[in-house]
N, CA, C and O atoms as a DFTB+ gen file, in Angstrom:
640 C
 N C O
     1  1     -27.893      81.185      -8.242
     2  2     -27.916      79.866      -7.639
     3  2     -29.283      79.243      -7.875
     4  3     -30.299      79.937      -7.833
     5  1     -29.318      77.740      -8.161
     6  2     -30.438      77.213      -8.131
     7  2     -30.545      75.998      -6.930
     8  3     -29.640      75.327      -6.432
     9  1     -31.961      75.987      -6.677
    10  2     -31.924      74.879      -5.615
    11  2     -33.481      74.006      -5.397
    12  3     -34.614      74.365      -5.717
    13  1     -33.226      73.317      -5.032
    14  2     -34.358      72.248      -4.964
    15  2     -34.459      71.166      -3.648
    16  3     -33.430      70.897      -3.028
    17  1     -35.563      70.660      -3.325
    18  2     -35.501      70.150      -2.186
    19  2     -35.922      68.605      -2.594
    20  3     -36.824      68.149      -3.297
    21  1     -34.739      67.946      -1.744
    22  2     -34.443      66.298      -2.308
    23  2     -35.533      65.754      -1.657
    24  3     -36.386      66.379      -1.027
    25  1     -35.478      64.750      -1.808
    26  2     -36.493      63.330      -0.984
    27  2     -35.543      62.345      -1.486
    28  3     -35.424      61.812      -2.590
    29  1     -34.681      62.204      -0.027
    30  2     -34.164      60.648      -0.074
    31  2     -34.267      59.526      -0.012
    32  3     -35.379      59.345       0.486
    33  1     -33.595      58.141      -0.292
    34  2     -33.545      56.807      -0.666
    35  2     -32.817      56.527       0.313
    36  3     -32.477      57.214       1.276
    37  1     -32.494      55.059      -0.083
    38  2     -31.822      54.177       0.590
    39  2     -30.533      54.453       1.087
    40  3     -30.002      55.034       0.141
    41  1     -29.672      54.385       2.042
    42  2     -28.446      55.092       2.363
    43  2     -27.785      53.808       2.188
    44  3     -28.560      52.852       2.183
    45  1     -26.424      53.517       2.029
    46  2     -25.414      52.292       1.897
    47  2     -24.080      52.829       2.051
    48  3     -23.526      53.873       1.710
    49  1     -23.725      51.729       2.704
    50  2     -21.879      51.600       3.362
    51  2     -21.487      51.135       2.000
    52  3     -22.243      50.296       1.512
    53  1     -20.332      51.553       1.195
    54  2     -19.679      50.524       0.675
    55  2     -18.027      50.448       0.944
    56  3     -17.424      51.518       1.026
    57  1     -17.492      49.531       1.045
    58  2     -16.076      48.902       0.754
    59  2     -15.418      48.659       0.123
    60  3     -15.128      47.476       0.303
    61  1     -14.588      49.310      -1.078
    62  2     -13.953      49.162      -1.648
    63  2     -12.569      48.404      -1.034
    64  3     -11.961      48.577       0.023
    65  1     -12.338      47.461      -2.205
    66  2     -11.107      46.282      -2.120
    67  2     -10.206      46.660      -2.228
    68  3     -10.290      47.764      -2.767
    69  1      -8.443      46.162      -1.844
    70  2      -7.629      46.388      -2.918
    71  2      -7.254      46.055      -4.560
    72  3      -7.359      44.922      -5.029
    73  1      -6.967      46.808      -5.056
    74  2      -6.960      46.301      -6.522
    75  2      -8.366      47.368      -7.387
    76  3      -8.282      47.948      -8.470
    77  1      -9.404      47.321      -6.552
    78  2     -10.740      47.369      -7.372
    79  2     -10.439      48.791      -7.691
    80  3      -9.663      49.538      -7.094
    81  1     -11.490      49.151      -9.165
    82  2     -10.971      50.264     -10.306
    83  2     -12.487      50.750      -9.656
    84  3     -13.569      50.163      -9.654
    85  1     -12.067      52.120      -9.094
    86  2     -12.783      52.752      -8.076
    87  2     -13.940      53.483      -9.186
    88  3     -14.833      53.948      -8.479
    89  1     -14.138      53.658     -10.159
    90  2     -14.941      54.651     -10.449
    91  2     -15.485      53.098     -11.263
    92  3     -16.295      52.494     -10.559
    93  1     -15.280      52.656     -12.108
    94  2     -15.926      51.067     -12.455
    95  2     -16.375      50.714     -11.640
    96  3     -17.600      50.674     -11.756
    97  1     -15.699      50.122     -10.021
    98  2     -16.868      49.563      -9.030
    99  2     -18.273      50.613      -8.592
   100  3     -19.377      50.082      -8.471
   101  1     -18.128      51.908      -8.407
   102  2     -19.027      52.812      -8.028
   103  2     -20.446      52.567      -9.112
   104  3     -21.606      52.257      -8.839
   105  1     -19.867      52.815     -10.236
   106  2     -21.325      52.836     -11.725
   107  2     -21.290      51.349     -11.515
   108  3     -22.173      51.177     -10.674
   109  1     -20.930      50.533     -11.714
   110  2     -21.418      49.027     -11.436
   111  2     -22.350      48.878     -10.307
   112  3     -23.377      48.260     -10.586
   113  1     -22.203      49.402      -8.804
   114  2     -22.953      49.075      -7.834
   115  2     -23.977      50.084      -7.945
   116  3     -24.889      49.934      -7.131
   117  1     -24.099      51.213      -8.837
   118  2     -25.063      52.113      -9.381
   119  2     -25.852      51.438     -10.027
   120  3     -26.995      51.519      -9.577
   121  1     -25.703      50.546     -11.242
   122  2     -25.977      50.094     -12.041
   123  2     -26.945      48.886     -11.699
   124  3     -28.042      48.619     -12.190
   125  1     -26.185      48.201     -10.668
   126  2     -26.785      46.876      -9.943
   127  2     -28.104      47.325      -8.649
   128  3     -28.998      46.533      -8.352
   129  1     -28.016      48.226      -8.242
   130  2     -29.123      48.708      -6.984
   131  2     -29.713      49.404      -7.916
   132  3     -30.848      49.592      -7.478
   133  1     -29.582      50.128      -9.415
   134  2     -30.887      51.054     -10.022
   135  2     -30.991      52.576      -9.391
   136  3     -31.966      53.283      -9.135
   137  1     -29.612      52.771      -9.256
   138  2     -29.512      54.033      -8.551
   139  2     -28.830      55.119      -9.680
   140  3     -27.650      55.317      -9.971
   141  1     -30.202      55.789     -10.233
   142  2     -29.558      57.177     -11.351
   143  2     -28.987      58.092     -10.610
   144  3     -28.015      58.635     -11.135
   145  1     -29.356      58.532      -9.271
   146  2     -28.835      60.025      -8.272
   147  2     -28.876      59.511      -7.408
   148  3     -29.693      58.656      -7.068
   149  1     -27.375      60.211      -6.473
   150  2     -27.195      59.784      -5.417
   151  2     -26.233      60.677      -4.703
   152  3     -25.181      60.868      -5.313
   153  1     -26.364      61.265      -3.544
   154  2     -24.974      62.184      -3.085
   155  2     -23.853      61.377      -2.096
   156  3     -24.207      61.032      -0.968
   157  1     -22.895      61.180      -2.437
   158  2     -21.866      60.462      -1.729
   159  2     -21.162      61.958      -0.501
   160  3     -20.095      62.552      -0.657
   161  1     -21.825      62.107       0.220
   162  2     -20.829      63.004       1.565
   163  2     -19.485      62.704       1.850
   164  3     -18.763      63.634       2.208
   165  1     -18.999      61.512       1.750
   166  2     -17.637      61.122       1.908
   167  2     -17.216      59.766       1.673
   168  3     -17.979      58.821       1.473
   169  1     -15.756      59.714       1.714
   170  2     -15.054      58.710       0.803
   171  2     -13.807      58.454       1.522
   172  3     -13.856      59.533       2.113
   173  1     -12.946      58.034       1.878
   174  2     -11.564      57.570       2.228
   175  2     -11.120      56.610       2.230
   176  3     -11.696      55.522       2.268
   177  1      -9.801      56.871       2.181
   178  2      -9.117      55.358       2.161
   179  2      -7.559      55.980       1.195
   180  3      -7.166      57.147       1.167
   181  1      -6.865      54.671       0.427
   182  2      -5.942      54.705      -0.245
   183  2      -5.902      54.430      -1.355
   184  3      -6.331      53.310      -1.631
   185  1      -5.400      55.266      -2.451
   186  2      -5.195      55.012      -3.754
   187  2      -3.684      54.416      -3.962
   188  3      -2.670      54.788      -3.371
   189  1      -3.797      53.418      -4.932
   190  2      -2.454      52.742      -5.698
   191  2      -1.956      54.120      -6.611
   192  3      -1.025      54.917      -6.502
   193  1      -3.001      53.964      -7.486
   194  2      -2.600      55.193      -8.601
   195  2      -3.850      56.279      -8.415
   196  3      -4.803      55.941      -7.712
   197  1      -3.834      57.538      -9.030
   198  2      -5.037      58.432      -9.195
   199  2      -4.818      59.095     -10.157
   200  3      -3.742      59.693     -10.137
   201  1      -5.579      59.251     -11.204
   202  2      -5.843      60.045     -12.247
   203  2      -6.734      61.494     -11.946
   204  3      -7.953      61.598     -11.814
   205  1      -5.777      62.475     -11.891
   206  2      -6.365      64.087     -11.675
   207  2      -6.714      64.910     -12.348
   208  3      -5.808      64.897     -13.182
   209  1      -7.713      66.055     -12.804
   210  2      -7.350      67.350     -13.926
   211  2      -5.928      67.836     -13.158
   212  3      -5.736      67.954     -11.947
   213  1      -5.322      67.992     -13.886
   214  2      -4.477      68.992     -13.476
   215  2      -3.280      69.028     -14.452
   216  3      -2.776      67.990     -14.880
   217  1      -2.764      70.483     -14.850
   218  2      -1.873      71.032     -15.596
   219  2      -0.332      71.010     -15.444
   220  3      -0.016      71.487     -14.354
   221  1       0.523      70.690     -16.039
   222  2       1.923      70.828     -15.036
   223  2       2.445      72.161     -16.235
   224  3       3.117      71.836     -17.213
   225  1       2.046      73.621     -16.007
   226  2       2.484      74.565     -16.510
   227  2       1.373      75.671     -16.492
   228  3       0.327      75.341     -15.932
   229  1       1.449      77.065     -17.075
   230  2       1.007      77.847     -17.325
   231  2      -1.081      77.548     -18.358
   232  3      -1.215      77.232     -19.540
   233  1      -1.611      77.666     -17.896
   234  2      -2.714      77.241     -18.758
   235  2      -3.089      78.369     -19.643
   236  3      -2.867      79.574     -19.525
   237  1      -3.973      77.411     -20.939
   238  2      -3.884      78.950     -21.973
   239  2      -4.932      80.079     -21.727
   240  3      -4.981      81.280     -21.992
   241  1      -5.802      79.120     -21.066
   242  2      -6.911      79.873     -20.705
   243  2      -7.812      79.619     -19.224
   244  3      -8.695      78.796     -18.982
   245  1      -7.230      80.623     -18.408
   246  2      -7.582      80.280     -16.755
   247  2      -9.265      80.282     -16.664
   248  3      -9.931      79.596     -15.889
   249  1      -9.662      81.025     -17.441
   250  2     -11.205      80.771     -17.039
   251  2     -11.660      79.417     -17.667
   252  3     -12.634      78.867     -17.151
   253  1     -10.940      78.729     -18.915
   254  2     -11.516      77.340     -18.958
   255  2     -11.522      76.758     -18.433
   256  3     -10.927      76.869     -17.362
   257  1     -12.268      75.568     -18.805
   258  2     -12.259      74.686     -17.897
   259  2     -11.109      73.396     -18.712
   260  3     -11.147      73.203     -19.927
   261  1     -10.094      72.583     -17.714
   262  2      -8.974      72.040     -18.206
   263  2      -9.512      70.369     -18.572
   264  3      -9.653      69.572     -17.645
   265  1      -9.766      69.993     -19.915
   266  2     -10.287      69.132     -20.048
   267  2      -9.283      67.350     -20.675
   268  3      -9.590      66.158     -20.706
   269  1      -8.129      68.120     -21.035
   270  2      -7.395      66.829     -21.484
   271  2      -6.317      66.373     -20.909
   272  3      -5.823      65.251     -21.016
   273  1      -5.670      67.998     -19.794
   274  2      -4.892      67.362     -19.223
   275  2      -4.396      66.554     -17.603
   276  3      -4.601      67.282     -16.632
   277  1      -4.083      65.839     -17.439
   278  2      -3.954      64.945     -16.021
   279  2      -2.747      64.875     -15.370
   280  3      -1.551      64.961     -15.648
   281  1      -3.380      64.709     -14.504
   282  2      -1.890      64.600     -13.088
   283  2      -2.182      62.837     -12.344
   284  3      -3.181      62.548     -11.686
   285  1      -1.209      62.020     -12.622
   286  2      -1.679      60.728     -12.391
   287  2      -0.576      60.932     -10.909
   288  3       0.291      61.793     -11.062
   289  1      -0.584      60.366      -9.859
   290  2      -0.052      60.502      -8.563
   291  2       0.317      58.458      -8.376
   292  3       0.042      57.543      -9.152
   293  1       0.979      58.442      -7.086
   294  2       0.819      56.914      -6.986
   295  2       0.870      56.924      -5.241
   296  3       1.089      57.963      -4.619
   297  1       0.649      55.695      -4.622
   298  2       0.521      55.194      -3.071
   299  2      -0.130      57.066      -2.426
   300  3       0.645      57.943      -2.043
   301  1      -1.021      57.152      -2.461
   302  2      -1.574      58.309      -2.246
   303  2      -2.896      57.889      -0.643
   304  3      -3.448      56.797      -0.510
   305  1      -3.038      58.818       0.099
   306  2      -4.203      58.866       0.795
   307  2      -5.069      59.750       0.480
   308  3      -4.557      60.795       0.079
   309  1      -6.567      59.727       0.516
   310  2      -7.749      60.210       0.028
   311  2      -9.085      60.555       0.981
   312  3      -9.612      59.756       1.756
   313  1      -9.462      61.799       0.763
   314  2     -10.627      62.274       1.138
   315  2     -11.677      62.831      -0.162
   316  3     -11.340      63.563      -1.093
   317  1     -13.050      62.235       0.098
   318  2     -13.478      62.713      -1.020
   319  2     -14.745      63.272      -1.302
   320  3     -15.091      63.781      -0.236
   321  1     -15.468      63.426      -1.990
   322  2     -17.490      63.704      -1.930
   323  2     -17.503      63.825      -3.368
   324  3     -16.648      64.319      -4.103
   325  1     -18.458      63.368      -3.611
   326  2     -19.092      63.185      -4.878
   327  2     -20.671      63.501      -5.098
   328  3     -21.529      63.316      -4.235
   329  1     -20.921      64.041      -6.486
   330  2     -22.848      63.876      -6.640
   331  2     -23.071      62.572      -7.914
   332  3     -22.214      62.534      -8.797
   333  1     -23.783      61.938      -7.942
   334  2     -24.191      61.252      -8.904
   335  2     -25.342      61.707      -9.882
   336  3     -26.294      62.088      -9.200
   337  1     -25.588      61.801     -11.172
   338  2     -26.742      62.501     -11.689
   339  2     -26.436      61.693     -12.883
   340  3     -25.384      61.064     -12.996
   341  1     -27.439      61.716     -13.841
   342  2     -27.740      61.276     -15.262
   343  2     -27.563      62.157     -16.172
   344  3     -28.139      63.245     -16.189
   345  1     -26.434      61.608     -17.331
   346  2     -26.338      62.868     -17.965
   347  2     -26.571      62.641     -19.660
   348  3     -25.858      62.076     -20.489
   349  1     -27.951      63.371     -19.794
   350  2     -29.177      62.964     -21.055
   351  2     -27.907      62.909     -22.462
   352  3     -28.102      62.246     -23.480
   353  1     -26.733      63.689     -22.236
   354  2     -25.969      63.676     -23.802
   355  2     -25.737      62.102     -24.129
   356  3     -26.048      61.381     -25.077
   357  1     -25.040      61.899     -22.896
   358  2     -24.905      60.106     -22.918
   359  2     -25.617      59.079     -22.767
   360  3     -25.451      57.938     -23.197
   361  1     -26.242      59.418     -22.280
   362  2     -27.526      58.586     -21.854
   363  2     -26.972      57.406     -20.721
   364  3     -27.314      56.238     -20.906
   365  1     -26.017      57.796     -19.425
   366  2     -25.688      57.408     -19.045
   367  2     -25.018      58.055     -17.334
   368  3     -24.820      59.264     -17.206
   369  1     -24.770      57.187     -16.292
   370  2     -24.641      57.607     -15.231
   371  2     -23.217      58.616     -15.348
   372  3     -22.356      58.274     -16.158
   373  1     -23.006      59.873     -14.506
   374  2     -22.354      60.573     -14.539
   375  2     -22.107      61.130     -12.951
   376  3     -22.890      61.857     -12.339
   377  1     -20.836      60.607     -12.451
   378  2     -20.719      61.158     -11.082
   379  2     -19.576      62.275     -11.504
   380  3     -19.105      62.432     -12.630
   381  1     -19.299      62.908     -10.470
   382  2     -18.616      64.038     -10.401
   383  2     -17.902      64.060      -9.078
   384  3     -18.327      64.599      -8.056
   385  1     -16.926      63.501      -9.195
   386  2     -16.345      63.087      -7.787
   387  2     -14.617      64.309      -7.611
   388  3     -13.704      64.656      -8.360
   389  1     -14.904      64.480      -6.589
   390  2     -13.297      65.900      -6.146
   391  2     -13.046      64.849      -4.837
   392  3     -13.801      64.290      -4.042
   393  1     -11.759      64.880      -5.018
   394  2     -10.820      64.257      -3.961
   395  2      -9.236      65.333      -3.172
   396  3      -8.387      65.753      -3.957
   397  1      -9.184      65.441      -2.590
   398  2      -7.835      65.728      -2.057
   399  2      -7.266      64.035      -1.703
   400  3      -7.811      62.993      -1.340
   401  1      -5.798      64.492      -2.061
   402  2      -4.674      63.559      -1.578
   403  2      -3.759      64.125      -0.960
   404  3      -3.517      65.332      -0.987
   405  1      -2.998      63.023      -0.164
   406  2      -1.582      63.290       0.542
   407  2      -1.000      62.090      -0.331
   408  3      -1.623      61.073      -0.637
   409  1       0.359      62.411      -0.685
   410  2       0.949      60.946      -1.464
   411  2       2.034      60.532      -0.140
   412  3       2.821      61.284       0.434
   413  1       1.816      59.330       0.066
   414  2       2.386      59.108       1.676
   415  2       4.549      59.184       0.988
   416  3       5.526      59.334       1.721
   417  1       4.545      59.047      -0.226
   418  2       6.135      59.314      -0.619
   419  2       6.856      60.634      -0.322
   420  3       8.055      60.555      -0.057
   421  1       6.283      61.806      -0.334
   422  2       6.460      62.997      -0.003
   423  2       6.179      63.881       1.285
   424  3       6.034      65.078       1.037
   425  1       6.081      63.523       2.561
   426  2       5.313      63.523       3.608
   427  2       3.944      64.714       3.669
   428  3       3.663      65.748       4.275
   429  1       3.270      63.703       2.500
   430  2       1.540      64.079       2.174
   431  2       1.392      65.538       1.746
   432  3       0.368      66.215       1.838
   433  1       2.415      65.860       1.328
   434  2       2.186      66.635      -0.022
   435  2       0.586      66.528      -0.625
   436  3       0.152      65.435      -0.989
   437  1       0.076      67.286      -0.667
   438  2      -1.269      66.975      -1.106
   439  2      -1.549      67.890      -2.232
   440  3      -0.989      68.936      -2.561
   441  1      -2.732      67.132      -2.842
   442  2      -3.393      67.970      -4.480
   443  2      -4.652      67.477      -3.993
   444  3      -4.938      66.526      -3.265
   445  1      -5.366      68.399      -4.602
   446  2      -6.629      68.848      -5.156
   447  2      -7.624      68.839      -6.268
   448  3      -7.896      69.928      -6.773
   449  1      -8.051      68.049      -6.599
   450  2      -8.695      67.955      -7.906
   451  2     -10.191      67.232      -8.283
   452  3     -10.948      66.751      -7.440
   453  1     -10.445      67.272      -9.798
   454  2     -11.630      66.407     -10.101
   455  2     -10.487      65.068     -10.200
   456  3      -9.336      65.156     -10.628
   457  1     -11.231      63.705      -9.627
   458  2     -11.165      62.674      -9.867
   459  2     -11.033      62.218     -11.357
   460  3     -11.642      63.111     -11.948
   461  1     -10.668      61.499     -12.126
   462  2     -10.386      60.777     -13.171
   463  2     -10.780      59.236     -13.065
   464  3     -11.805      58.610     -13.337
   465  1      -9.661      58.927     -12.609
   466  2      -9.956      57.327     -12.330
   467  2      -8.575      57.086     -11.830
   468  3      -7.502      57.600     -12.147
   469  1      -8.994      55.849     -10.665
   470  2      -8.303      55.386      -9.076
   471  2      -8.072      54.043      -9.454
   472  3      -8.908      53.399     -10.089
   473  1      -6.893      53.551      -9.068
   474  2      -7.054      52.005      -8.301
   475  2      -6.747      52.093      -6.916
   476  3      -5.862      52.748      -6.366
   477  1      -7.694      51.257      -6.384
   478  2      -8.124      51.381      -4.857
   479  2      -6.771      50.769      -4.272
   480  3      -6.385      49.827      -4.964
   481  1      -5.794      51.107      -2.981
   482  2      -4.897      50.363      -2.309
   483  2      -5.378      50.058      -0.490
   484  3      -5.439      50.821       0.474
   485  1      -5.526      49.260      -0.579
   486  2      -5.744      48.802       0.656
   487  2      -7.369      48.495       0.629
   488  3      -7.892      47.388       0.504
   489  1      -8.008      49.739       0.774
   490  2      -9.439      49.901       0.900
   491  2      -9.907      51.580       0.842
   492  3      -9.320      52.565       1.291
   493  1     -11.196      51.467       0.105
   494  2     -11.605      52.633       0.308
   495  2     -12.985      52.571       1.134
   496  3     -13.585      51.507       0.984
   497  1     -13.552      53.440       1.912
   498  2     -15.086      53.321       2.993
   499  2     -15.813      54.630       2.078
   500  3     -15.318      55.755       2.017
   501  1     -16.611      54.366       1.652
   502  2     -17.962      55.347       1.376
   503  2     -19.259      54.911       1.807
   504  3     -19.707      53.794       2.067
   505  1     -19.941      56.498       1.823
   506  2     -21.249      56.355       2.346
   507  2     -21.744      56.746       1.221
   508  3     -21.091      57.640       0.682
   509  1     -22.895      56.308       0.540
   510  2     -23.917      56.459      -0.458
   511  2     -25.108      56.951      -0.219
   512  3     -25.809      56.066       0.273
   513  1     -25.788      58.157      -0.359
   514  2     -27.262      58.347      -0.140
   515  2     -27.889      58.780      -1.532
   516  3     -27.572      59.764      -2.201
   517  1     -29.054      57.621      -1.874
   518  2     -29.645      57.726      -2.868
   519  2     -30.288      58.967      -3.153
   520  3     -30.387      59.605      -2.104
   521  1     -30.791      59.610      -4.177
   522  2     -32.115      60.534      -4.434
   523  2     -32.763      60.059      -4.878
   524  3     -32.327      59.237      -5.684
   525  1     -34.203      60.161      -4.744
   526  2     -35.474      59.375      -5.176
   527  2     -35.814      60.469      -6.134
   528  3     -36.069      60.101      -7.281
   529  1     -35.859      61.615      -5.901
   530  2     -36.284      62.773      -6.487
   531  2     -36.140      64.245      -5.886
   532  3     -36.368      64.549      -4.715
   533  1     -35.802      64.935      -6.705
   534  2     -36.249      65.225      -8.593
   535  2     -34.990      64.276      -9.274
   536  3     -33.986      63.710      -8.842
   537  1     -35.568      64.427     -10.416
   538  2     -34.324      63.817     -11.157
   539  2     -33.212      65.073     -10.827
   540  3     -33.496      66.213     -10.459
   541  1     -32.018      64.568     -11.048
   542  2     -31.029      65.176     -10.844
   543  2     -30.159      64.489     -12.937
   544  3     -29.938      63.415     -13.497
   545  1     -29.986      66.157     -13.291
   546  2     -29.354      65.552     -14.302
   547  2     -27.843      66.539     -14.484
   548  3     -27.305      67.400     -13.787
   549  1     -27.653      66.149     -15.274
   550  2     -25.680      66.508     -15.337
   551  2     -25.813      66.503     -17.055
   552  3     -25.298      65.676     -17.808
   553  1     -26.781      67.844     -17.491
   554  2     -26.617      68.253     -18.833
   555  2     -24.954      69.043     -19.404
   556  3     -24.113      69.012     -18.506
   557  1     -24.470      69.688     -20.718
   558  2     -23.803      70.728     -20.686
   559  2     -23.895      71.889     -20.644
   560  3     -24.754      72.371     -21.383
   561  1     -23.204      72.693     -19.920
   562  2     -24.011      74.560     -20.009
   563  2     -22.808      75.201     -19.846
   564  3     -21.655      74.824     -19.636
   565  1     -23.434      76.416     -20.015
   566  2     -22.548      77.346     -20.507
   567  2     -21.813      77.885     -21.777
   568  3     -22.235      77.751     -22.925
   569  1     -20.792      78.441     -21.454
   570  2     -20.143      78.939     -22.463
   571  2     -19.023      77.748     -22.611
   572  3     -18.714      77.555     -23.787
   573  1     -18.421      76.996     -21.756
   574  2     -17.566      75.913     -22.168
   575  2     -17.821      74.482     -22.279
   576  3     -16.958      73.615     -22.412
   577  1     -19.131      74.305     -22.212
   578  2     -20.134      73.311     -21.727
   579  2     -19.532      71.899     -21.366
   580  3     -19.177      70.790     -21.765
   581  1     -19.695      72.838     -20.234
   582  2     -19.441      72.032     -18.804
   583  2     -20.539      71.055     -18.258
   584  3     -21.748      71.282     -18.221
   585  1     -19.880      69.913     -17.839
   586  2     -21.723      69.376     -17.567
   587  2     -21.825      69.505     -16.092
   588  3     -20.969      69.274     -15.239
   589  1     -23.133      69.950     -15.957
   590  2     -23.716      71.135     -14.479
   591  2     -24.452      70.225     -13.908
   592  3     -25.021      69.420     -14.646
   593  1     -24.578      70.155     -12.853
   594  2     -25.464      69.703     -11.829
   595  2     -27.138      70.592     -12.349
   596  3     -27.202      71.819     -12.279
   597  1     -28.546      69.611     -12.916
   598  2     -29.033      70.451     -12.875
   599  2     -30.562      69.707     -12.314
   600  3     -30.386      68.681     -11.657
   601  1     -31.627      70.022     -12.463
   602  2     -32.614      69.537     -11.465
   603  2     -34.094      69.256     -13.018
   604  3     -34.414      69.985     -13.957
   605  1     -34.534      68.055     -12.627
   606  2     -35.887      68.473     -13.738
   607  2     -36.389      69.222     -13.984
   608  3     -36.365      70.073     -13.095
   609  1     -37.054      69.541     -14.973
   610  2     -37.571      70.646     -15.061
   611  2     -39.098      70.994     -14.211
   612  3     -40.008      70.166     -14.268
   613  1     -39.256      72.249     -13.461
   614  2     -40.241      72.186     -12.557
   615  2     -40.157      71.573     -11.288
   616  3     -41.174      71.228     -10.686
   617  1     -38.680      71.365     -10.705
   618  2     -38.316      71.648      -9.797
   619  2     -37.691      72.390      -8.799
   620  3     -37.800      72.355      -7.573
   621  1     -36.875      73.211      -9.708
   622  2     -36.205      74.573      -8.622
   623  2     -37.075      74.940      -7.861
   624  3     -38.234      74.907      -8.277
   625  1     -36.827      75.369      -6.614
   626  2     -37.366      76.374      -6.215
   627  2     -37.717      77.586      -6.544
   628  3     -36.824      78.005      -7.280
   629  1     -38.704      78.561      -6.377
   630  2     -38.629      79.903      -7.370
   631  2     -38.060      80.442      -5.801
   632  3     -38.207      79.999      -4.662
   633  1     -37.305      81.690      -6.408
   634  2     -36.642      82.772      -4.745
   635  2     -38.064      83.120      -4.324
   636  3     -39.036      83.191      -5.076
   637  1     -38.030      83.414      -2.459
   638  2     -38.987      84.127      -1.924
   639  2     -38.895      85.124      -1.787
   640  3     -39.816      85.765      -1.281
């Protein structure tokens, strides 16, 4: 495990609309406040549609990680948390957002997954808390290169 000790920013409510394309409005209001890192603690509300990882069969390989295929859901309810970090391959903002749903058609049947991309129904409520520092970046690692939550360099903590 690695770990590092934050120094936070600005905290913000936001409101998502109906209609609004939930992961577009998020990097837009990223984009517009100048916010590279940020940890979102929570998220709710209702999705129209949701785009999920998820497999509908046997996978070829359980220790990979499942990268092309999706589970799109519709009229769904949502709980969620997210990290925001910069990720140097792209040169661009990279959140990493996991949601559970109930789809209110099935009496809330629920899934589990990484987020894809949402259209918001009704409204969604998040809380935003910036990081000022360390940088927080979202390189690839590993053996399936995965992009990791990772910290500047000369910030971890060393173990005591």
């Amino acid at each position: 495990m690695r770990h590092t000790e934050l120094t936070m920013g600005r905290s913000f409510a936001l409101a998502f609309d109906d209609g609004d394309d939930f992961v577009a409005e998020l990097t837009g209001f990223c984009a517009e406040m100048g916010i590279r890192q940020a940890i979102i603690p929570m998220f709710l509300g209702g999705f129209r549609r949701v785009a999920l990882v998820g497999a509908n069969g046997p996978l070829e390989d359980p220790e990979a990680p499942v990268w092309d295929d999706e589970t799109v859901l519709h009229t769904v309810e949502a709980v969620g948390a997210a990290t925001v970090a910069w990720s140097p391959e792209s040169d661009s903002l990279a959140p990493h957002i996991h949601v559970a749903v109930g789809r209110k058609d099935l009496g809330a049947a629920g899934s589990v997954s990484h987020l894809l991309r949402a259209e918001v129904q009704f409204i969604q409520e998040m809380f935003l808390q910036e990081v000022v520092s360390p940088r927080l970046l979202r390189p690839k690692c590993g053996p399936h290169a995965v992009p990791t939550l990772s910290f500047e360099p000369g910030a971890e903590t060393e173990p005591s």
